[in-house]
C-alpha positions in Angstrom: -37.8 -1.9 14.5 -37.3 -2.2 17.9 -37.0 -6.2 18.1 -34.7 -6.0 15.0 -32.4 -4.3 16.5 -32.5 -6.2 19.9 -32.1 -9.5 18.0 -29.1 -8.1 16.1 -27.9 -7.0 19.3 -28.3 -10.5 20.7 -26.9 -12.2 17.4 -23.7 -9.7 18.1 -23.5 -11.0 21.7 -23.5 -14.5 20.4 -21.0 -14.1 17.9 -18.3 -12.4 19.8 -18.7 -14.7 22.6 -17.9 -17.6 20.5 -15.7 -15.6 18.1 -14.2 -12.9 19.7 -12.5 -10.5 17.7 -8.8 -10.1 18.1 -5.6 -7.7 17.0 -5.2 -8.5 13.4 -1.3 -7.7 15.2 -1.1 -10.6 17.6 -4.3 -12.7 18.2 -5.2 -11.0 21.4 -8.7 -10.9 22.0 -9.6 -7.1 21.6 -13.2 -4.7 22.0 -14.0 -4.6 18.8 -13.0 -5.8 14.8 -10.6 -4.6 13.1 -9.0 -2.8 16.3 -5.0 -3.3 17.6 -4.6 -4.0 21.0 -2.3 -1.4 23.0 0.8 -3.2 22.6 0.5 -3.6 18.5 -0.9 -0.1 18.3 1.9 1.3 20.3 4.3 0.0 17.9 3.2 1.0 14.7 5.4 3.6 13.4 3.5 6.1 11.6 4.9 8.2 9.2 4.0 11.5 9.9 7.1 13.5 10.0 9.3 15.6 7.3 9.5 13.7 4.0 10.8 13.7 0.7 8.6 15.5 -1.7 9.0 13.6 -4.4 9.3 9.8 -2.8 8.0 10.6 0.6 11.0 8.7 2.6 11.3 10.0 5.7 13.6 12.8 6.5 15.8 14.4 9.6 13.8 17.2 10.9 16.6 19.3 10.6 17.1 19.4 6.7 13.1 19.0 6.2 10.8 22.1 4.1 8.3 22.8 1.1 9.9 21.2 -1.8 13.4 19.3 -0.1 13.6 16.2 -1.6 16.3 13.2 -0.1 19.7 12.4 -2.5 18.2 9.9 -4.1 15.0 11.2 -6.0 17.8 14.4 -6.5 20.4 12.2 -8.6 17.7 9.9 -9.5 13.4 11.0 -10.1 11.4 9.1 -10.0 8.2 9.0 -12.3 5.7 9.8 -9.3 5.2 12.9 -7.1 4.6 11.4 -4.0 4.7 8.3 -2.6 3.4 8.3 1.1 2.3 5.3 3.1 0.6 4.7 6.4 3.4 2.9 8.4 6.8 2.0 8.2 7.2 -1.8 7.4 8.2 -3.4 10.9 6.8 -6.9 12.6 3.0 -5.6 13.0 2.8 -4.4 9.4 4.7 -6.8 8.3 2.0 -9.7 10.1 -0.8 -7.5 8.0 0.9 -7.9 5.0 1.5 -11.2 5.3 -2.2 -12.6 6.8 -3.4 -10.7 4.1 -2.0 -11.6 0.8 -1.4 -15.7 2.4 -4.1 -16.3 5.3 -6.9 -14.9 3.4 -7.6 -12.5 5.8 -9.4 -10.7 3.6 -10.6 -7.8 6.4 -7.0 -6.3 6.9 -7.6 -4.7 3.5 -10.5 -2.8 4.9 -8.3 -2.3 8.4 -4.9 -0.9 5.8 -7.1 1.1 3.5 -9.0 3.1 6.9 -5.2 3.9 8.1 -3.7 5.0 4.4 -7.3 6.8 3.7 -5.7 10.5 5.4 -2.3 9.9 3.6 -5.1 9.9 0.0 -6.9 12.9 0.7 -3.1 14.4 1.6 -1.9 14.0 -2.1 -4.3 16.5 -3.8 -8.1 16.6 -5.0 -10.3 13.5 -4.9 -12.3 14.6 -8.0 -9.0 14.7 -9.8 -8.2 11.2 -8.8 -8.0 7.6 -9.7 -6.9 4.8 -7.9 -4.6 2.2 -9.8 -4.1 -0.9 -8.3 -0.4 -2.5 -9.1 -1.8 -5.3 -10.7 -0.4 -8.9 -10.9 0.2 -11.7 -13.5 -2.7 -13.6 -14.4 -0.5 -16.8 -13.7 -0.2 -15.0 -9.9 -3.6 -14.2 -9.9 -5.0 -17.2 -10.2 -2.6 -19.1 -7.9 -3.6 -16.7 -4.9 -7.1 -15.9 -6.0 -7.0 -12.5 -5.6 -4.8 -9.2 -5.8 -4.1 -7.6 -2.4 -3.8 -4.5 -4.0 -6.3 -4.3 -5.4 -8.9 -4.9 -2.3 -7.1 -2.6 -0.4 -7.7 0.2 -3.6 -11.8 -1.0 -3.2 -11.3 0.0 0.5 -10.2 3.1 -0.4 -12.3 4.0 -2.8 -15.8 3.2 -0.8 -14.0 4.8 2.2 -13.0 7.8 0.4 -15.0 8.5 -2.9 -12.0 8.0 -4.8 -12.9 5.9 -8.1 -11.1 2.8 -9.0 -9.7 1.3 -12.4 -8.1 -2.3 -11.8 -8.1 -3.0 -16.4 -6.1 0.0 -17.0 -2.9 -1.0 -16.0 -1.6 -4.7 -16.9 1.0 -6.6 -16.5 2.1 -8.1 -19.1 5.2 -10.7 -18.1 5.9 -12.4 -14.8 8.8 -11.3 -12.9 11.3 -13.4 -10.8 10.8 -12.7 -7.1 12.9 -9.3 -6.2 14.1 -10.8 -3.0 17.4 -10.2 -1.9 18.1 -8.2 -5.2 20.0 -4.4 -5.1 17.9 -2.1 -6.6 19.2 -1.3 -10.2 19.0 -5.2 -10.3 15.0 -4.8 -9.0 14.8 -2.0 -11.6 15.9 -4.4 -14.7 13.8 -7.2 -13.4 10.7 -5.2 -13.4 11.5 -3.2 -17.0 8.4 -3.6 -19.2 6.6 -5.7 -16.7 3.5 -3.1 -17.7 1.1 -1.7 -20.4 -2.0 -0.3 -20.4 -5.3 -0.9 -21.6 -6.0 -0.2 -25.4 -8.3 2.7 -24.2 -5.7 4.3 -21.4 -5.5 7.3 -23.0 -8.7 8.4 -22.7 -9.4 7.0 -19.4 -6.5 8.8 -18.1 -6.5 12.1 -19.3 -6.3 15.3 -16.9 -6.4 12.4 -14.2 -4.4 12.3 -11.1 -3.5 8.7 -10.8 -2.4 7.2 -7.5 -0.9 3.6 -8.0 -1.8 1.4 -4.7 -0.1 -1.5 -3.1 0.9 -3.2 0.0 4.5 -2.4 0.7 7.1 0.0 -0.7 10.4 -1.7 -0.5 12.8 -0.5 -2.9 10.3 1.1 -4.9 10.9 -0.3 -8.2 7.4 -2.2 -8.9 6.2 1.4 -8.4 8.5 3.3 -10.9 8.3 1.2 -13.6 4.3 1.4 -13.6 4.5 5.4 -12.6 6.7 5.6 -16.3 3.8 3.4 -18.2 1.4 5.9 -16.8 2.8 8.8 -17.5 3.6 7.4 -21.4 -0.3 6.9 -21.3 -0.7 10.8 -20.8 -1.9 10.8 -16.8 -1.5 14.3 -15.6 0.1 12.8 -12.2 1.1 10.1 -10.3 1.2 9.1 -7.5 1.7 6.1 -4.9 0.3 5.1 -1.9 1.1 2.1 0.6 0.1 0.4 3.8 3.8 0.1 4.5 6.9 1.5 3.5 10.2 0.6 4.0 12.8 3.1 5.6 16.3 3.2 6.6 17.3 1.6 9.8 18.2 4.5 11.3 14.2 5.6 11.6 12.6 2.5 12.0 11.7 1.4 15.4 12.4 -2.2 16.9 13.6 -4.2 14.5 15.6 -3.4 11.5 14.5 -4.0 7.8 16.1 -3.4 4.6 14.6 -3.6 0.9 16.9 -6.3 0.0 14.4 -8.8 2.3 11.2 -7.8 0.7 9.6 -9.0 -2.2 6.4 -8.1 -3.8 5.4 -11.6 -2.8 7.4 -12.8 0.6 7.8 -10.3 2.9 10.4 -11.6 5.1 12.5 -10.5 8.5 15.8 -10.0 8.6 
């Protein structure tokens, strides 16, 4: 075994001299795959603070506990209880997002799924749960080739345990793009965009389902499914994203609003 391992050793050598791996962030040549380099790392915004308990936004320390939930899940609930994600959507996760679902970089799935992985186990019992990718139309799906959210939801589930279904929830019409749109107008857009499988029911009872996608902007791609689920007699739902948009006023560097993002272009203001 010894010269196996010396001539992977060697081949390793090799590789990363000619193709050194670099921050998924910025293209600077880092130790090892898959890793930020200090300046990328520094600026990802991790939400780990107070949060809504229903939608998980970010809240001010001062009003945070067990159970407070922010104004607008109060006037408005949403379908899901709980709805973290690993960052909050500035340039770095916003480069992520993008490499992933355009450049084919088909790795930051694995890299998202290892940083949103905590935030999974957070939600409740992994033998209670199932992960749900948000899936797309088939017309979308075959343009792109794949479904970002569901690799990331294949990450998670060899990283965690946690099984996967990506045939019970469909999609069954093709929305316009949600860019620049309010959110009631994002809400109508999306309005029986999903079924389920002919079989849901049964796949879903007792289960905890945890829908999974890139980025949470306004979060109406993410109520409308939570509602489908729920119909289909899931004992839970919840959501969970690599990025999640957040009012200016607790975002770091630049500031981003739902309005620019899409669940296809995510764009700077």
């Amino acid at each position: 075994m010894a010269p196996l391992r010396l001539l992977r050793t060697v081949g390793r050598a090799v590789v990363d001299y000619a193709l050194p791996p670099r921050c998924p962030g910025c293209g600077t040549i880092v130790d090892g795959d898959r890793q930020f380099c200090l300046g990328c790392w520094s600026s990802l915004d991790f939400l780990d603070g107070a949060a809504c308990a229903r939608c998980s936004i970010p809240l001010p320390t001062a009003v945070a506990g067990t159970g407070v939930e922010c104004g607008a899940c109060m006037a408005d609930p949403p379908s899901f209880s709980g709805a973290p994600a690993a960052v909050a959507y500035g340039p770095v996760a916003r480069t992520l997002a993008l490499r992933l679902k355009y450049g084919r970089r088909t790795g930051h799935a694995r890299l998202m799924a290892g940083l949103m992985a905590r935030k999974l186990l957070a939600l409740g019992d992994p033998a209670d749960m199932l992960l749900i990718p948000v899936p797309l139309h088939r017309w979308r799906l075959w343009s792109r080739g794949f479904n970002q959210a569901a690799m990331i939801a294949d990450a998670l589930a060899r990283q965690t345990g946690v099984p996967r279904d990506h045939h019970l929830l469909l999609r069954k019409k093709s929305t316009a793009a949600l860019r620049g749109k309010g959110r009631r107008e994002r809400e109508k857009i999306v309005a029986g965009a999903f079924g389920l499988a002919a079989d849901a029911r049964a796949r879903v009872a007792r289960r905890h389902l945890v829908l999974i996608d890139d980025v949470h902007a306004s979060g109406a791609t993410l109520r409308s499914a939570a509602k489908v689920l729920h119909r289909g007699g899931a004992a839970q739902v919840s959501a969970l994203t690599w990025a999640r948009v957040v009012p200016d006023a607790l975002t770091t560097g630049n500031i981003f609003d739902f309005a620019d993002v899409d669940s296809d272009m995510v764009v700077k203001r």
